[in-house]
C-alpha positions in Angstrom: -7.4 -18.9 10.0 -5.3 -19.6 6.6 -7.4 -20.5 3.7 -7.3 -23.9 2.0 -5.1 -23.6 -1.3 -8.3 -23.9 -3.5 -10.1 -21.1 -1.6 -7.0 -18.8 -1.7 -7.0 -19.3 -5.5 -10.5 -18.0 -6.0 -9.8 -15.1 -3.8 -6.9 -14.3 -6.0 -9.2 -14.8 -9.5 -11.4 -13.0 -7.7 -9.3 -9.5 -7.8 -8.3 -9.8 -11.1 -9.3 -6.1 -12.8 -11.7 -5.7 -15.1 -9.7 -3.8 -18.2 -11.0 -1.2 -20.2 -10.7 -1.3 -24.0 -8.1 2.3 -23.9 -6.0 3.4 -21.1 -2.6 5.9 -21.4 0.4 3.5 -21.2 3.4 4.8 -20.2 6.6 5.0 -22.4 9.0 2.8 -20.4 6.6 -0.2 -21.6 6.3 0.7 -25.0 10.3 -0.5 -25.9 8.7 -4.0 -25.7 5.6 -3.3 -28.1 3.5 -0.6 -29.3 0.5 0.6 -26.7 -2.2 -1.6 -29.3 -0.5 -5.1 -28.8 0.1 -4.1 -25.1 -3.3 -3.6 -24.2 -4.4 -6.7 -26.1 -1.6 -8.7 -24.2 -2.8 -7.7 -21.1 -5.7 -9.1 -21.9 -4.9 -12.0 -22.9 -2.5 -12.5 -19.6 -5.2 -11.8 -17.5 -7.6 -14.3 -18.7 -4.4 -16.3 -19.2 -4.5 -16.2 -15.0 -8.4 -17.2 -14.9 -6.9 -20.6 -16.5 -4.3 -20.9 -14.0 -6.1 -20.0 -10.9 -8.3 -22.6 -12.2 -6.2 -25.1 -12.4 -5.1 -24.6 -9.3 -8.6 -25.2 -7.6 -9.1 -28.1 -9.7 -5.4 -29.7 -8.4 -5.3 -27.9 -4.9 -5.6 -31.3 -3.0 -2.3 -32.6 -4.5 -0.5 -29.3 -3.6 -1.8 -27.9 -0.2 1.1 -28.0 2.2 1.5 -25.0 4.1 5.0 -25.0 5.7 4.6 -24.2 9.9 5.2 -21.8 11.5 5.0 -19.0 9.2 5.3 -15.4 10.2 2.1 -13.5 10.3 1.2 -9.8 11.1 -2.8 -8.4 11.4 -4.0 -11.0 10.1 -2.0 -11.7 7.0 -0.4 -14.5 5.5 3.2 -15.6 4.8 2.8 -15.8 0.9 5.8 -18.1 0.7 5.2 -20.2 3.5 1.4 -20.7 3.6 1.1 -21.0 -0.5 4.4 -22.2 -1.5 3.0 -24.0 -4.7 1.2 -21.1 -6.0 3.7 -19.0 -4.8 6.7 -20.8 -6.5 4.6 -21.4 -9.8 4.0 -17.7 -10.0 7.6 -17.0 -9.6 8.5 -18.8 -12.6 6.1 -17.4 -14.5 7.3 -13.8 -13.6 10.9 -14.6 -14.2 9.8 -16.1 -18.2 8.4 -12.5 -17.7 11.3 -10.5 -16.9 14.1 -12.6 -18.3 12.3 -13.6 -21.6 12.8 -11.8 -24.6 10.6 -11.4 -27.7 11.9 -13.8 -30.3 11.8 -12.0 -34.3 8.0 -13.4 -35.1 6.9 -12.1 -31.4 5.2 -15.3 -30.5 7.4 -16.4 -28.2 10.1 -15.5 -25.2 13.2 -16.6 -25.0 15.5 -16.8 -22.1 18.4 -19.1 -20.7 17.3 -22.1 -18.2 19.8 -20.5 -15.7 17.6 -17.3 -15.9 14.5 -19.8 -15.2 16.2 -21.1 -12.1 17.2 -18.2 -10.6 13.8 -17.5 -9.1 14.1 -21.1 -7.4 17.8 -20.8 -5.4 16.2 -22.8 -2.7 15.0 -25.8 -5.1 16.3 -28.2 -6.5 16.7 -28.2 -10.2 14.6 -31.5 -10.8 11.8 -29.4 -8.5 11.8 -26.3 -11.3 11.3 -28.7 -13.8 8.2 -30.0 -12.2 6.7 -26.6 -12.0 7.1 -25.7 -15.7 5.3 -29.8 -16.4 2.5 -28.2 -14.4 2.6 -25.0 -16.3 2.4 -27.2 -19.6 -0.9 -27.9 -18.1 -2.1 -24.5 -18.3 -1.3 -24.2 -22.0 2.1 -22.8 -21.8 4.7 -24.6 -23.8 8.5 -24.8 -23.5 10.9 -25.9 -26.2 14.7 -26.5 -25.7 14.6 -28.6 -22.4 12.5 -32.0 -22.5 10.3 -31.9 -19.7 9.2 -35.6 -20.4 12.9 -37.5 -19.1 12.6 -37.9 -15.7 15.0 -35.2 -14.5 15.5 -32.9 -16.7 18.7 -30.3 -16.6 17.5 -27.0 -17.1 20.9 -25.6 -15.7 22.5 -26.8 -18.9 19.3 -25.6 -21.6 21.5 -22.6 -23.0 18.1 -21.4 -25.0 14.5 -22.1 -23.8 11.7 -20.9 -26.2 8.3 -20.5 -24.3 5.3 -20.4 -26.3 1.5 -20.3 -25.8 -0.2 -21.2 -28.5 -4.1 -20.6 -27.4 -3.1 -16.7 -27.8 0.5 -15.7 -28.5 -0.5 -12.2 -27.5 -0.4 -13.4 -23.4 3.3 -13.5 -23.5 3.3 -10.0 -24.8 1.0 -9.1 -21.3 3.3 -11.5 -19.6 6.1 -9.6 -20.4 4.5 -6.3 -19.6 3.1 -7.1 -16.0 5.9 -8.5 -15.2 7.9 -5.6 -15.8 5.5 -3.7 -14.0 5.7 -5.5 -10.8 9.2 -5.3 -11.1 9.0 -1.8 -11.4 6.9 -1.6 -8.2 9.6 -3.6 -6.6 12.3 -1.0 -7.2 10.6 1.8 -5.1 10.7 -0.5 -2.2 13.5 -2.4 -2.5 17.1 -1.8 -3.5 17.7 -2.6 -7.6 19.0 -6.1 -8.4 18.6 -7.1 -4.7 16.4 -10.9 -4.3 13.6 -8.8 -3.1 13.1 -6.6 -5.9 13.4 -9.1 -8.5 11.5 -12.0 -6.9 8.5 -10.4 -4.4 5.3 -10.9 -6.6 2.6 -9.0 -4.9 -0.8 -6.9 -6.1 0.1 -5.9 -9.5 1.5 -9.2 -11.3 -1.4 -11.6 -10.1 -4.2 -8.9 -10.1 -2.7 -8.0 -13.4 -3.7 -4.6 -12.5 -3.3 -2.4 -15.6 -3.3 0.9 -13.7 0.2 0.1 -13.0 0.8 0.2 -16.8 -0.3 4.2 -16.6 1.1 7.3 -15.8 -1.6 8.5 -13.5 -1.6 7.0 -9.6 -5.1 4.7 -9.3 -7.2 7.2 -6.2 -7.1 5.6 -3.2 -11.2 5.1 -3.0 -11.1 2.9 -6.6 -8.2 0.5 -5.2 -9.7 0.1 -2.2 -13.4 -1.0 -3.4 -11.3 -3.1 -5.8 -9.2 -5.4 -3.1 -13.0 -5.9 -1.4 -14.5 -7.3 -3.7 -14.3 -10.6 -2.6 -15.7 -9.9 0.7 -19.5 -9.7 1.9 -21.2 -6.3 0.7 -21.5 -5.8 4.9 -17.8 -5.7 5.2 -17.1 -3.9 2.1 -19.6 -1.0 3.4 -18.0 -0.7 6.7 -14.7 -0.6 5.6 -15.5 2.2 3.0 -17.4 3.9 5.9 -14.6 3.9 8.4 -11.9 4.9 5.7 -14.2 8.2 4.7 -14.4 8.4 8.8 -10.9 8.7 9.7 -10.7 10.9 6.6 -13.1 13.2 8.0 -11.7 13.0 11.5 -8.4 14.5 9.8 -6.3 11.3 9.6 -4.0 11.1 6.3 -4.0 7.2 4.8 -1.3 5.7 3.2 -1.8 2.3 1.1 1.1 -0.4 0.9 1.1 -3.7 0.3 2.6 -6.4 2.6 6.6 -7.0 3.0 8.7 -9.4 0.6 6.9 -12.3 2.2 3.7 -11.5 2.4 0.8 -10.4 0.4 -2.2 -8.2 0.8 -3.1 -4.4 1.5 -2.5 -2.3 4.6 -4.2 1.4 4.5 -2.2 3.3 7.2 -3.8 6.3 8.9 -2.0 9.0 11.3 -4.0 12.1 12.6 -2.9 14.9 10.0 0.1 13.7 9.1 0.4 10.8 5.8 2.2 7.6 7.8 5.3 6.8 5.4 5.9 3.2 7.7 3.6 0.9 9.7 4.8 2.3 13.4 3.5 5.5 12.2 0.1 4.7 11.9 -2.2 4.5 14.8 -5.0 2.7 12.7 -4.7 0.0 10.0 -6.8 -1.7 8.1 -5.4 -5.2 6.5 -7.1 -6.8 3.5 -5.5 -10.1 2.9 -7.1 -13.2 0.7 -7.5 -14.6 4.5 -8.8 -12.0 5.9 -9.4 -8.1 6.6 -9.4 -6.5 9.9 -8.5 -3.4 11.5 -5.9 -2.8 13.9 -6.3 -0.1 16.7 -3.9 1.7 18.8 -4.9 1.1 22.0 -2.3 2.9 24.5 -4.2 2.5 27.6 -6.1 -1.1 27.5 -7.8 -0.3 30.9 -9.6 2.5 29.5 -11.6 0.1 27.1 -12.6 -2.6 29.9 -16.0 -1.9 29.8 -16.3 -1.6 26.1 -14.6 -5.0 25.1 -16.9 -6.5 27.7 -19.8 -6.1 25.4 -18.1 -7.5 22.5 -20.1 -10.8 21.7 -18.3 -14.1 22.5 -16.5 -15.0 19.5 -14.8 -11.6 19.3 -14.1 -12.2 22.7 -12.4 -15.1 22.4 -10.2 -14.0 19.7 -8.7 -10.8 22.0 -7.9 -13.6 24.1 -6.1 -15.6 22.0 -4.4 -12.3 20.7 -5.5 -12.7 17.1 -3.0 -10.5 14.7 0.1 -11.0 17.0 3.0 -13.1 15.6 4.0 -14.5 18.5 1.7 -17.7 20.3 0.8 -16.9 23.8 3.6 -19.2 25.1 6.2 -18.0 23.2 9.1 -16.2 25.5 8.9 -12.6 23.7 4.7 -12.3 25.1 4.9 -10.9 28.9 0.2 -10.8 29.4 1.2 -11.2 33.1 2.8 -7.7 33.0 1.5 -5.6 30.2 -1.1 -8.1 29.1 -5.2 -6.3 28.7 -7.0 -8.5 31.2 -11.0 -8.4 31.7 -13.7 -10.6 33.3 -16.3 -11.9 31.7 -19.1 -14.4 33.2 -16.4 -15.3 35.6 -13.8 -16.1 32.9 -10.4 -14.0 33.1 -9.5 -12.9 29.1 -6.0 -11.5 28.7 -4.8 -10.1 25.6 -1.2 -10.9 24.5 1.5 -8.5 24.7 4.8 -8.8 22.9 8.2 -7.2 24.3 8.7 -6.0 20.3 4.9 -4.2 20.8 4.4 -0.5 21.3 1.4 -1.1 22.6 -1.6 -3.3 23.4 -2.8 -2.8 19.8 -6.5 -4.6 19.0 -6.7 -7.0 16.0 -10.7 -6.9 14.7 -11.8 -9.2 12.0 -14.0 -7.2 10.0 -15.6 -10.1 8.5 -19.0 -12.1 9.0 -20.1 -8.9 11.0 -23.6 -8.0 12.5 -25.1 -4.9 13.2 -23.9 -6.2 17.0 -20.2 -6.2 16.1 -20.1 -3.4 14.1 -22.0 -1.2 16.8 -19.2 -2.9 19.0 -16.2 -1.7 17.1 -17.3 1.7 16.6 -17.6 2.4 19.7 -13.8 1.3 20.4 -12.9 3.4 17.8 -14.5 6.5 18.9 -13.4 6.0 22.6 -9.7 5.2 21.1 -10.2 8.8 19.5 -10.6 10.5 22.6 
């Protein structure tokens, strides 16, 4: 189920870290201002996003239009397709970001309008133009191209000062996290490719500091900070299960979706870290849609009489084979073949089954839960164990 556009903006607001007054900084971030005006940037960029999140709730009406048939794996979401407004807005704030330069007073960036478009090679230039009108809505101003003639030319703006007057320091954090994601981007992509420089994930719109540091965040503090926007019942079980598999000597590995998507994945293989998503027979997803856990199930039949005690609305979800991206029409799913099938109150479920799938692998939302689900899902899990 993909969120409306206002609700996916609170989810986002919601993640954004709380920053503490000191923090190391490392030295590849200090060549665009010392460690004091950082950290105060950073601050300021981050309640910088409150604003814009918030505008987007308020205008969300005018701009929901999810694009169909977006690509979606456990439960994710397509960033680009299911949020292109957001999505494209942010882009052009990360390229001001990584394009701009400090001008001599340090209250404002300066970059080329051919370095503002570049993020957009799909959009018209009339359509950039809109996007930075909107973003004059949010307090951000831009000199050097007139936004107010009805199609403006930003391809021929040689120089485009961008200033935000409310707090100059935000450009300084815009700069930073910015940089940061882009750093991020060059361990999993290859340098100067479209994917490093334009996939905006969990560190620019989190503007999560600890990427800012030296020191890797532990796994257990990231991890109760992507819940927080979820019921205390589904934070709980999904701290319980990650110190589970833990115990049960599995190795977890945390990434974050592909170029398209957004959200967390922690990856678990039985003594061994998973480096890629086909290594890991569990994985939890925690997406601003949703969080779930995906199970390797090998040998459906072996779980008949488990599922069959699931309560209806999980039920009903196996069927419709939540979590694959296929629909259960679509050529590549084969349920007559390698499909899970149970009965239930005379009703045949079938699970879907894609030819690209390893296995008959469960999707579980591990959202609005009761003490009935959860007792449901941990049994799965413990018989998948065996």
């Amino acid at each position: 189920m993909i969120k409306p556009l206002g609700d996916f903006a609170k989810h986002l607001k919601a993640l954004l870290q709380d920053i503490p007054a000191n923090y190391a900084i490392n030295s590849i971030y200090k060549t665009i201002a010392d460690e004091e005006n950082i950290r105060n940037g950073v601050l300021a960029f981050r309640d910088f996003l409150c604003q814009f999140f918030d505008y987007i709730i308020a205008t969300a009406a005018l701009h929901d239009n999810p694009k169909p048939n977006a690509n979606r794996v456990w439960g994710g979401i397509n960033f680009t397709m299911d949020y292109p407004f957001i999505r494209d807005m942010a882009a052009v704030l990360m390229n001001i970001g990584i394009y701009g330069e400090l001008n001599a007073s340090g209250d404002g960036l300066v970059l080329s309008g051919n370095e503002l478009l570049s993020v957009l090679k799909k959009a018209k230039v009339s359509k950039a133009a809109v996007y930075l009108r909107y973003l004059t809505d949010c307090g951000i101003e831009f000199f050097g191209v007139d936004l107010d003639t009805e199609k403006p030319n930003l391809s021929k703006a040689s120089v485009v000062e961008v200033s935000y007057p409310d707090n100059p320091a935000m450009l300084i954090g815009l700069k930073v996290m910015a940089s940061a994601q882009l750093e991020i981007n060059k361990k999993r992509f290859k340098a100067g490719s479209w994917a490093c420089v334009n996939t905006i994930d969990n560190v620019f719109l989190r503007c999560d500091y600890n990427a800012l540091m030296d020191e890797e965040v532990e796994q257990i503090s990231l991890i109760k900070d992507i819940l927080k926007p979820f019921q205390v019942k589904t934070q709980e079980f999904v701290l319980t299960l990650h110190q589970r598999f833990l115990d049960s000597g599995f190795k977890c590995e945390i990434t974050t979706g592909r170029n398209s998507a957004i959200g967390f994945y922690l990856l678990y293989a039985y003594k061994t870290k998973p480096k890629r998503v086909h290594d890991a027979s569990r994985i939890i997803g925690i997406a601003p849609n949703n969080c779930g856990i995906k199970i390797d199930a090998a040998n459906p039949s072996e779980y008949v009489d488990i599922v069959e005690k699931f309560p209806q609305d999980l039920l009903t979800l196996l069927r419709d084979g939540m979590g694959c991206i296929y629909t259960p029409t679509s050529k590549n799913c084969r349920p007559e073949s390698t499909g899970f099938k149970f009965v239930k109150n005379e009703t045949e479920y079938v699970k879907c089954s894609a030819i690209l799938c390893g296995h008959n692998d469960f999707w579980i939302p591990l959202t609005d839960l009761t003490n009935e689900k959860i007792a449901c899902i941990e049994e799965l899990i413990a018989k998948s164990s065996t």
